[in-house]
N, C-alpha and C positions, 0 to 999 in steps of 0.2 A: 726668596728662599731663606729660611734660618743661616744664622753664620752664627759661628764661635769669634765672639771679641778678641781672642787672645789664643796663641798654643797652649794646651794643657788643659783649657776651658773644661769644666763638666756638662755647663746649658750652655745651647744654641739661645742667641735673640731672634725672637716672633715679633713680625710687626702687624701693625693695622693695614687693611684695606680700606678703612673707612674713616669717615670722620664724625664724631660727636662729642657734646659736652656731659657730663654726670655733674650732676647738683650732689652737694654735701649728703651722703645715705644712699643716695642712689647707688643702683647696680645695670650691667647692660651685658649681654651676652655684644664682645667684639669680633665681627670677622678680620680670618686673614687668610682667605682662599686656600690653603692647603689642606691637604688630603695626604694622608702617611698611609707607604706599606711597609710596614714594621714587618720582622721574620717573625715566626712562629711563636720564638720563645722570647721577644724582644716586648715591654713595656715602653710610652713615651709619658713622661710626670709634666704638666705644666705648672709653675714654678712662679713666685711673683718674681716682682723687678728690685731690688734691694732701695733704689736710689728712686722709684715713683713711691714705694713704702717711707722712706724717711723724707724727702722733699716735698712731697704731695700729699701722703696717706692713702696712696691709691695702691691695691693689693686684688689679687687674685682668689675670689671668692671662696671656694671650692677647694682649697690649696691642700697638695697638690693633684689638679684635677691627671685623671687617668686617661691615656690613650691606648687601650688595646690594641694588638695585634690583627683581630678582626675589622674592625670598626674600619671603614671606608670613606665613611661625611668628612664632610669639611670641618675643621679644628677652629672652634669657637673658645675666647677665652672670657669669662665671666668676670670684668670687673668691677669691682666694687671700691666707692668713693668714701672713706672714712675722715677725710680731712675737713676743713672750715670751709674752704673756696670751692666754687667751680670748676672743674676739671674737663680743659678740652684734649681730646684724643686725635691727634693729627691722622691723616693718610700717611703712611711710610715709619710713622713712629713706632720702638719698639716697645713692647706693652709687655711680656710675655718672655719667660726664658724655658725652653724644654730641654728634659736629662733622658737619655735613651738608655734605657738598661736589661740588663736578663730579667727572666720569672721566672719562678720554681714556683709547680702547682705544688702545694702540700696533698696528702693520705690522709682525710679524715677519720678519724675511728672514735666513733663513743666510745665513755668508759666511765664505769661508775664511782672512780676514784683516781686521785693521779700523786706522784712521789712529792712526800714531804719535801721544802729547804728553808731553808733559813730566813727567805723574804716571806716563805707564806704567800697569805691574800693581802700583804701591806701595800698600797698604793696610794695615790692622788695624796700626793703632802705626807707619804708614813717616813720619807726619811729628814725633817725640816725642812729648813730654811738656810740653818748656817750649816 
């Protein structure tokens, strides 16, 4: 079952079912046998591991992969070996952290223009560095 490491936690830890190794590049879809039923309005975010990210380089591909509220399968966590070494993935280890939280569908509506401000279309790097 997910557990919160700590009170207050935002992610539950996900573990493996399983065991294997990812070679440096590699990536591997990992089970852990669960299956969520989220409410209606309820989102589940899979989350890398902070400390397989700086220790290993091992991160969750897809990040943060989504678990609808529909969806029923089993929750596979996709990941992916960025680091120099081998990476074995124990049975029982946690791999994986999930945030459960609300959704709000938005109202799409075309339109063929939308209100001026001050950022504009400025993005990707328009406000520097320092």
């Amino acid at each position: 079952m997910p557990t919160y490491a700590h009170p207050g936690d935002a992610g539950m830890d996900v573990r493996s079912i399983e065991e294997l190794t990812l070679e440096p590049g590699a990536r591997a879809l990992v089970h852990t046998g669960l299956v969520f039923q989220l409410p209606p309005d309820a989102e589940a975010q899979v989350r890398p591991r902070s400390g397989l990210a700086l220790k290993h380089g091992v991160t969750v591909l897809n990040s943060p992969g989504t678990i609808d509220a529909g969806y029923r399968g089993e929750v596979g966590v996709i990941l992916v070996n960025l680091g120099q070494q081998p990476f074995k993935v124990e049975k029982g280890m946690k791999i994986a952290q999930v945030v459960v939280s609300r959704v709000e569908q938005a109202e799409i509506v075309e339109v063929q223009e939308t209100d001026e401000t001050d950022r504009g279309s400025g993005g990707f790097g328009s406000t520097g560095v320092i």
